[in-house]
ZALUMLUM-525281 format. One record per residue (C-alpha): residue in one letter; x, z, y. Coordinates in pm, whole numbers, plus 50000, padded with zeros to 5 digits. Layout:
N
AXZY/...
This chain:
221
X529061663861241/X526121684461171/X522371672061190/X521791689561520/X524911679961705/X523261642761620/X520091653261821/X521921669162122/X524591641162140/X520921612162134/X519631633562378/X522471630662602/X522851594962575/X518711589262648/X519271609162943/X522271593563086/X520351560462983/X517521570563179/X519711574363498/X521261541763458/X518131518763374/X514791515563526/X512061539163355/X509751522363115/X506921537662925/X507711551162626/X504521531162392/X504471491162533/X507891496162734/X506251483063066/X508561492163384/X506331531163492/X506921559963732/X506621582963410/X506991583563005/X503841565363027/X502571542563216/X498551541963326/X498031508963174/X498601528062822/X496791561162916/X493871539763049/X493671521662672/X493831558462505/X489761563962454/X488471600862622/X487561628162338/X483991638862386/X484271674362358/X480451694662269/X482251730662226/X483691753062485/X485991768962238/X487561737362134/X488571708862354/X490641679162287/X491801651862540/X491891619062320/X490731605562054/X493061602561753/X493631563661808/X496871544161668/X498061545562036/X498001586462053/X499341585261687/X502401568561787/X502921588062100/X503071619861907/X504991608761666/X507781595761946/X507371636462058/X507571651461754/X510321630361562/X511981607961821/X513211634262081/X510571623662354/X509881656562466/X509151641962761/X505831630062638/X504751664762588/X505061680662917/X503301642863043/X500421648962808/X500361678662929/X499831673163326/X496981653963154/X495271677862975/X495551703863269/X494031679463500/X490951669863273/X490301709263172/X489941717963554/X486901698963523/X485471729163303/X487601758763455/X489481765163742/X492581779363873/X491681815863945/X490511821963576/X492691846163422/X494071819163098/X496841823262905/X497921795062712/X499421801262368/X501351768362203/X501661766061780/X504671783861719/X507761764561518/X510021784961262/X513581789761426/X514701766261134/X512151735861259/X513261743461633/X516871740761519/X516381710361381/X513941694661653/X515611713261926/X512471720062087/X508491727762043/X506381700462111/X503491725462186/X505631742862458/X506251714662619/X502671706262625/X502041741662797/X504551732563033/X502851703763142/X499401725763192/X501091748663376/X502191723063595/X498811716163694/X496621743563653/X499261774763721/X497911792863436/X500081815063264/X502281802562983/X502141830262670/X505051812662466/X506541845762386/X502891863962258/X503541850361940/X506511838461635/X506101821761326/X507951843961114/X507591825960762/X509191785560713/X506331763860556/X505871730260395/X505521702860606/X501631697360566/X501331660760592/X500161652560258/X498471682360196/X494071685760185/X492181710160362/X492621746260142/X495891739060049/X496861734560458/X494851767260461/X497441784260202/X499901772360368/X499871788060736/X498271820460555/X500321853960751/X502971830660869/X502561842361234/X503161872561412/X500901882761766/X503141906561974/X501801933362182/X498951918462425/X499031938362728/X495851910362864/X493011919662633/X490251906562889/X492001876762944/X491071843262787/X493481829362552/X493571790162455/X495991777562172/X497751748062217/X498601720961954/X499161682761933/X497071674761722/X494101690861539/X493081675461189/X492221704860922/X492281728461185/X494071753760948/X497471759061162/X495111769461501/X492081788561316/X494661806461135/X496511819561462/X493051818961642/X492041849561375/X495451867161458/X494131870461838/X490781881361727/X492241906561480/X494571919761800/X490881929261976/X491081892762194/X487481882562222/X488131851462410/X489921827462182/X489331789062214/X491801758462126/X493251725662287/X494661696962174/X495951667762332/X493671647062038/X491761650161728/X489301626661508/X486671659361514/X484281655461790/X483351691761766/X485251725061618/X482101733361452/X483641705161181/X486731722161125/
């Protein structure tokens, strides 16, 4: 049995598990209407955001650490499109619906996505869309080149890394505004690199969002 059948044959069982039993969040396993519950999302501390090109919605606590680690590695995709109903409720706050955006999520290698069986960042796009009807630019963009995980990896060599690993299609929008999407944004070096793909393409309107990150401002990226 091969590593992905694993994941599809989990994911079936979570599902039918989820028909069967009562939902409970997915971080203190409370009975909740959704993947988490507003006890949890009450305890997750607000970002304070000082830069209209880069906006995060949380702080990167031990609560939102775990959470996107349950997306990422457990299969909780769920808590991706959640997350992102959240952010596209909170970012109405600075923009509204009629705004021509296009959000753009981190692109995964077709090897990652074969293991994972999704993108966490799509899923996060979904969950803006949701909300804020903006469109959803999944298909602008590919990663074309498999990299290192970059967990354990400092700031220049994270830079390396992601160096020409992406490719920007043809953008039909140039006076649109584009946002990136990610999880999370620590070094910054995965969304400034695809950021300067945009702006290379003629896009003068590039910013980024995350669901969290310990900067409080992109200037510190």
């Amino acid at each position: 049995m091969t590593f992905n059948v694993k994941r599809l044959l989990s994911s079936f069982f979570k599902d039918l598990f989820s028909i069967i039993s009562p939902r409970r969040c997915y971080l203190c396993h409370g009975l909740s209407e959704t993947c988490l519950c507003g006890n949890c999302i009450s305890n997750m501390k607000i970002h304070r955001n000082s830069s209209s090109n880069f906006y995060s919605l949380f702080d990167f606590s031990k609560e939102m650490q775990r959470a996107l680690y349950l997306l990422k590695y457990d299969h909780r995709k769920e808590l991706g499109f959640e997350l992102g109903k959240l952010i596209g409720k909170r970012i109405l706050e600075y923009f509204n619906k009629e705004e021509n955006i296009i959000l753009v999520p981190i692109p995964i290698h077709k090897h990652k996505r074969y293991i994972r069986d999704y993108n966490q960042s799509e899923m996060i796009v979904k969950g803006i869309v949701e909300i804020t009807g903006w469109k959803d630019g999944s298909m602008l963009v590919s990663r074309t080149v498999f990299t290192k995980s970059q967990t354990t990896m400092n700031k220049y060599q994270r830079k390396e890394n992601v160096r020409s690993v992406f490719t920007v299609h043809e953008l039909s929008e140039k006076k649109a505004t584009y946002f990136i999407i990610d999880d999370v944004i620590t070094t910054g070096a995965t969304t400034l690199e695809l950021k300067k793909n945009f702006e290379e393409k003629g896009i003068d309107k590039v910013g980024i969002i995350s669901v969290a990150s310990p900067h409080k401002d992109f200037e510190e990226l």
